[in-house]
FIBAPA-225634 format. One record per residue (C-alpha): residue in three letters; x, y, z negated; residue number from 1. Coordinates in pm, whole numbers, plus 50000, padded with zeros to 5 digits. Layout:
(rec ALA; (X; Y; Z); NUM)
...
//
This chain:
(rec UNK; (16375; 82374; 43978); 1)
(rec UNK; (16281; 82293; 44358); 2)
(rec UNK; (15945; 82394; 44320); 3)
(rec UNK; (16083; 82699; 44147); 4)
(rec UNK; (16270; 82744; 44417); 5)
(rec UNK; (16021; 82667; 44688); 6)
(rec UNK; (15777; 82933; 44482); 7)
(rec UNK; (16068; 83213; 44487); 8)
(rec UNK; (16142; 83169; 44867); 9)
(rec UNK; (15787; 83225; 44961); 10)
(rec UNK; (15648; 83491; 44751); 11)
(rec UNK; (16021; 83718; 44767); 12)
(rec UNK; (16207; 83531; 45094); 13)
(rec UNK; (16493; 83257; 45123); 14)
(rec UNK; (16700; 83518; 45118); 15)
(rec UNK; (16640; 83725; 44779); 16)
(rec UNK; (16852; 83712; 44481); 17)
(rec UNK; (16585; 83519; 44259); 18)
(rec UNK; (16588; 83259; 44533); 19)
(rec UNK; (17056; 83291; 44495); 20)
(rec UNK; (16948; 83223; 44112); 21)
(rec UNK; (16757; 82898; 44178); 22)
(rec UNK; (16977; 82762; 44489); 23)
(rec UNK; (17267; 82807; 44181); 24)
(rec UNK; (17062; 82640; 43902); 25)
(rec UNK; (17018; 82361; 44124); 26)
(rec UNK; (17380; 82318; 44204); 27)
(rec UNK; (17448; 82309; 43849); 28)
(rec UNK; (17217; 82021; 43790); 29)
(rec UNK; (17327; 81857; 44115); 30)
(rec UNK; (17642; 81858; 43965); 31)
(rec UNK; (17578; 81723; 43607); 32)
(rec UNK; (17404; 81466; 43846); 33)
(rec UNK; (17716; 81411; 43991); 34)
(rec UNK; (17536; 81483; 44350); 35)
(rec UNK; (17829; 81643; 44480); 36)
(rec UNK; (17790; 81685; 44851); 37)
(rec UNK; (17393; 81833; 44772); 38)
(rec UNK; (17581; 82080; 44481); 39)
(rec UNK; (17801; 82207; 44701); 40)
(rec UNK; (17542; 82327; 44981); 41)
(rec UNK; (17365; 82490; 44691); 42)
(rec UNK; (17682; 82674; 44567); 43)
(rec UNK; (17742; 82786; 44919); 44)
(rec UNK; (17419; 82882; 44996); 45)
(rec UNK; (17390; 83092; 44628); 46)
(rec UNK; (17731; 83228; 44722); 47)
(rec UNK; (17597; 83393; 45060); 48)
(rec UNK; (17282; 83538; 44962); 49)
(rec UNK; (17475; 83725; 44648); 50)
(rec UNK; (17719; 83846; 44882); 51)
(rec UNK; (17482; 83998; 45118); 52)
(rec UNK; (17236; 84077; 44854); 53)
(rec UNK; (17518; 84260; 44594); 54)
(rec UNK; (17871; 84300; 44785); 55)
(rec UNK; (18166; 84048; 44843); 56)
(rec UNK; (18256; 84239; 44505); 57)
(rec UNK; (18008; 84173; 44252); 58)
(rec UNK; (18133; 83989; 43925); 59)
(rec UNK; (17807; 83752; 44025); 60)
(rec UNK; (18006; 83647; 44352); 61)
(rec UNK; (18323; 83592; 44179); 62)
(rec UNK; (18097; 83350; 43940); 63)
(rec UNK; (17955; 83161; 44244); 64)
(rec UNK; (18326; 83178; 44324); 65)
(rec UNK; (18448; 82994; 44003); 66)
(rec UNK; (18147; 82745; 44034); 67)
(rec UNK; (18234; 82607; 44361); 68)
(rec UNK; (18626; 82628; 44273); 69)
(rec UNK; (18552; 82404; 43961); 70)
(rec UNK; (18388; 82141; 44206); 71)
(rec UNK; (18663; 82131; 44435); 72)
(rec UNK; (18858; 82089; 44070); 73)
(rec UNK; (18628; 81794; 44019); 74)
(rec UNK; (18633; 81618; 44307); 75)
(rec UNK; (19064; 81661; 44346); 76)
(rec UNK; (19022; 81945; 44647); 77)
(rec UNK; (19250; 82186; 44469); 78)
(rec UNK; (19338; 82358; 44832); 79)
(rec UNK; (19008; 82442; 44847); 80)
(rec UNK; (18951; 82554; 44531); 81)
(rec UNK; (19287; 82743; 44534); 82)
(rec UNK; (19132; 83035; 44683); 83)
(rec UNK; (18828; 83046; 44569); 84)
(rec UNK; (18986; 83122; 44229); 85)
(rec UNK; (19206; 83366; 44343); 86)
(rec UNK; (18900; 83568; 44457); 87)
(rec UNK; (18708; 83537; 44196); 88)
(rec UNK; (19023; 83659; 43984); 89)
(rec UNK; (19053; 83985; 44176); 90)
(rec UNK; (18688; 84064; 44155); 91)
(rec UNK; (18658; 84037; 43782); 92)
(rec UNK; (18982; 84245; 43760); 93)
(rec UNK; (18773; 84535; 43959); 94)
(rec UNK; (18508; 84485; 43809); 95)
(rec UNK; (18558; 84378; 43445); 96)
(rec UNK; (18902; 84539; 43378); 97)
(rec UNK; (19257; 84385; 43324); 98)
(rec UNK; (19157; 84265; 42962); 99)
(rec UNK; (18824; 84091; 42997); 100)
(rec UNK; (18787; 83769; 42858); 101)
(rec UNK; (18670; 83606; 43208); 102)
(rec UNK; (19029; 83703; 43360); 103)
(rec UNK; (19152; 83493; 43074); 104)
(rec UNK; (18973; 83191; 43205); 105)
(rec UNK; (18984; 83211; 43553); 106)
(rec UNK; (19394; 83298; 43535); 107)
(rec UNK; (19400; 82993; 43325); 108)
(rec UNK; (19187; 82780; 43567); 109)
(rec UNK; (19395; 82929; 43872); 110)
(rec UNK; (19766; 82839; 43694); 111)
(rec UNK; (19569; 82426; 43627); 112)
(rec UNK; (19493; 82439; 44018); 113)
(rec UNK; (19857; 82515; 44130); 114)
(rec UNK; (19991; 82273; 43881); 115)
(rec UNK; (19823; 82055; 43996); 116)
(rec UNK; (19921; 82099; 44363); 117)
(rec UNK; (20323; 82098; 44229); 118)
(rec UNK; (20365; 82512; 44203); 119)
(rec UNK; (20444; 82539; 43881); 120)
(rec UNK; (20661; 82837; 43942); 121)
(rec UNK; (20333; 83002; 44071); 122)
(rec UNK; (20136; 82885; 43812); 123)
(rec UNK; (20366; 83074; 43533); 124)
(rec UNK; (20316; 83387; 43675); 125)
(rec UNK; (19916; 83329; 43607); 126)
(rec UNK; (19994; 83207; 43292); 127)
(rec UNK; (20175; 83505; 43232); 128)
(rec UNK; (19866; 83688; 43325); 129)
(rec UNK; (19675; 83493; 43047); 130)
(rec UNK; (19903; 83576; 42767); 131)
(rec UNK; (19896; 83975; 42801); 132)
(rec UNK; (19489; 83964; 42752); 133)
(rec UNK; (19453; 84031; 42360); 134)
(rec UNK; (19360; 83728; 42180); 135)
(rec UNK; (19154; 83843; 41993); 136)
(rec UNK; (18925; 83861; 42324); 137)
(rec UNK; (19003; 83531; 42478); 138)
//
């Protein structure tokens, strides 16, 4: 994957989206790894090439989003990750519709995160949010 990487960057630039698809395959692997800190750069470096290379509203942001939300999950940042879903949850709402099955999980994901920092009250409405999307779609 680094040489991948290292291939991409030269022949199309650090910058390009093939190069945001590597830096992200990395992260995932850094993370199975259980390389953390290195996973993290990668997710954040992913994250800002797709939003300069698509829009701070592509449904491919809002997936770098989740990614680096669900290591903050991991690693018991929930503050940080706190946001990051809530983003992500608005963007697929644009961008998907009300109904689509990734509002499902990120609502669900968002509702864990304020559990787990002691807003359950917030959490319902999320969960709330979860239960109107058909299941027959989830």
């Amino acid at each position: 994957m680094r040489r991948a990487l290292s291939i991409d960057e030269k022949a199309l630039g650090p910058e390009s989206p093939r190069a945001a698809v590597d830096l992200y395959l990395l992260a995932k692997l850094d993370e199975l790894r259980a390389k953390y800190g290195e996973a993290e750069s990668l997710y954040k470096r992913s994250l800002a090439i797709d939003e300069k290379a698509l829009g701070p509203d592509h449904p491919l942001v809002a997936g770098d989003l989740e990614s680096l939300a669900h290591l903050y999950c991991q690693l018991g940042k929930f503050s940080d990750a706190e946001p990051l879903y809530k983003r992500a949850l608005e963007i697929f709402e644009q961008s998907l519709g009300p109904e689509h099955p990734h509002i499902a999980v990120t609502a669900h994901n968002l509702a864990s995160v304020l559990r787990q920092l002691g807003r359950n009250a917030d959490a319902k409405a999320y969960d709330e949010k979860v239960k109107r999307i058909p299941a027959s779609i989830r």
